[in-house]
C-alpha positions as CSV (number, residue, x, y, z in Angstrom):
1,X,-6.2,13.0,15.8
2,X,-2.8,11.4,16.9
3,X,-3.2,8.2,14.7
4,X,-4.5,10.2,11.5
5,X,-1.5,12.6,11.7
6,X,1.1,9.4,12.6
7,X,-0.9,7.8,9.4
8,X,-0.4,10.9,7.3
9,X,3.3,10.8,8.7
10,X,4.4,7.4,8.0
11,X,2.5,6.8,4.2
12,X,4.8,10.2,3.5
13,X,7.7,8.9,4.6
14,X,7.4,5.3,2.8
15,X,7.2,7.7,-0.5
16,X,3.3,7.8,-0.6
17,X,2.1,10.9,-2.1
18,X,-1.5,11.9,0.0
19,X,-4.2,13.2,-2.5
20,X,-7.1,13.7,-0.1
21,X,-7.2,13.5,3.4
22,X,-10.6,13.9,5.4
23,X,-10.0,14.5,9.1
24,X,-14.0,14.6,10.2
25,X,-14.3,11.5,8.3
26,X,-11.3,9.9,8.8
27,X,-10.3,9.0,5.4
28,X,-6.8,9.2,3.5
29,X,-6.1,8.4,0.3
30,X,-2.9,8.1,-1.7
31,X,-2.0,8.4,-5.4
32,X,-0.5,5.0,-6.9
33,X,3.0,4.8,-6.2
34,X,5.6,2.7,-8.2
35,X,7.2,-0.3,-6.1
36,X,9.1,-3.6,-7.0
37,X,7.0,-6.2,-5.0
38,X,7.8,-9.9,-4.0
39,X,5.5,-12.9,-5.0
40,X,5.5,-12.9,-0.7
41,X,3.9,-9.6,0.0
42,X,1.3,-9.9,-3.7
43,X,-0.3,-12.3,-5.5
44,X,-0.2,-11.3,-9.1
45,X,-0.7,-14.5,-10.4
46,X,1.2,-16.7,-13.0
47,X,2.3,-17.2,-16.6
48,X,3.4,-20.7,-17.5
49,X,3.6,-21.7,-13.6
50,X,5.7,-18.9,-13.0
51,X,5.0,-16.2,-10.6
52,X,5.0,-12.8,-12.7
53,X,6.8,-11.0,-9.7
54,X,9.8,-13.2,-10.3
55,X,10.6,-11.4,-13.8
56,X,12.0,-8.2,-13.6
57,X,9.7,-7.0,-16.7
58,X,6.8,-6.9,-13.9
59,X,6.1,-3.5,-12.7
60,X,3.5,-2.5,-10.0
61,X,2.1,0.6,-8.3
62,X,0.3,0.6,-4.9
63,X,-2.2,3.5,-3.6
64,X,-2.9,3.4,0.3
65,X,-6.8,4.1,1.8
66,X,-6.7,4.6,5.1
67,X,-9.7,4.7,7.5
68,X,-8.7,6.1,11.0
69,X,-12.2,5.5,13.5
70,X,-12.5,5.0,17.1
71,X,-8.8,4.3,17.7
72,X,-8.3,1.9,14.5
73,X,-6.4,2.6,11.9
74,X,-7.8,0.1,8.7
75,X,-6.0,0.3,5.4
76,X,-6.9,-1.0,1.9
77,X,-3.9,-1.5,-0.8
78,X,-4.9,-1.0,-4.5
79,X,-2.3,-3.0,-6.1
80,X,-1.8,-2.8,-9.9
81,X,1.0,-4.9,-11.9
82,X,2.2,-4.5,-15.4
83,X,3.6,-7.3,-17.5
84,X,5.9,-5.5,-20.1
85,X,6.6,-8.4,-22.4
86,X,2.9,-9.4,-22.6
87,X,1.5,-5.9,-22.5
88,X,-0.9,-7.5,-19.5
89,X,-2.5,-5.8,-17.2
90,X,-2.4,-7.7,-14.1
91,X,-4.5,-7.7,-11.5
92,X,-2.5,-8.8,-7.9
93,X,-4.0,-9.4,-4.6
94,X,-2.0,-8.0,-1.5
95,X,-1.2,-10.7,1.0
96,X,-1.0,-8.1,3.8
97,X,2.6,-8.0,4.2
98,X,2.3,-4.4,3.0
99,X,-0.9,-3.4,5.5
100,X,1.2,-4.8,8.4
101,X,4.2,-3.3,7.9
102,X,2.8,0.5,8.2
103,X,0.1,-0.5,10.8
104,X,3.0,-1.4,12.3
105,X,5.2,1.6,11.4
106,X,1.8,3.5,12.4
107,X,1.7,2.5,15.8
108,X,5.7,3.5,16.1
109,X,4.4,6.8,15.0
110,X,1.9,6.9,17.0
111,X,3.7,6.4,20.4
112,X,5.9,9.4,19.7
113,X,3.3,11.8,18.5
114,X,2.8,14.4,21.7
């Protein structure tokens, strides 16, 4: 209970916004949230050899699942980007910069839960 409440906790204080949350099963889910990502923590891929992240006109959202089980916490980013000049749809692949930084913010939380 401890590491689902400091998971709940810490994806509402990064600006997360929980739509569903499943204590018997363990399971939180967020709603997509808007964020200006780096070509380090996403791989969005390129247009002309140039990362999409590196022009401002690229947009993405990320939504958070969480699983919390035996003493784990496991998260799963859904990471959308938007290329405005190109109308693309783009579809990025976290490099797990993002994961590690709230497992990591998660465990913080976790320590000073009661």
């Amino acid at each position: 209970a401890v590491l689902a409440q400091a998971t709940k906790a810490v994806l509402v204080m990064e600006g997360y916004q929980i739509t569903a949350a499943d204590d018997v099963a363990g399971v939180i889910s967020t709603a997509k949230f808007a964020q200006k990502l780096s070509p380090a923590e996403v791989d969005c891929g390129t247009t002309l050899g140039i990362d999409y992240l590196k022009d401002n006109r690229t947009t993405n959202t990320v939504a958070v699942g969480a699983v919390v089980a035996d003493g784990v916490v496991t998260l799963r980013t859904s990471i959308e980007g938007y290329y405005a000049p190109q109308a693309t749809h783009l579809g990025c692949v976290s490099r797990g910069t993002i994961e590690n930084r709230l497992l990591e913010l998660i465990a913080q939380q976790a320590k000073k839960t009661p």
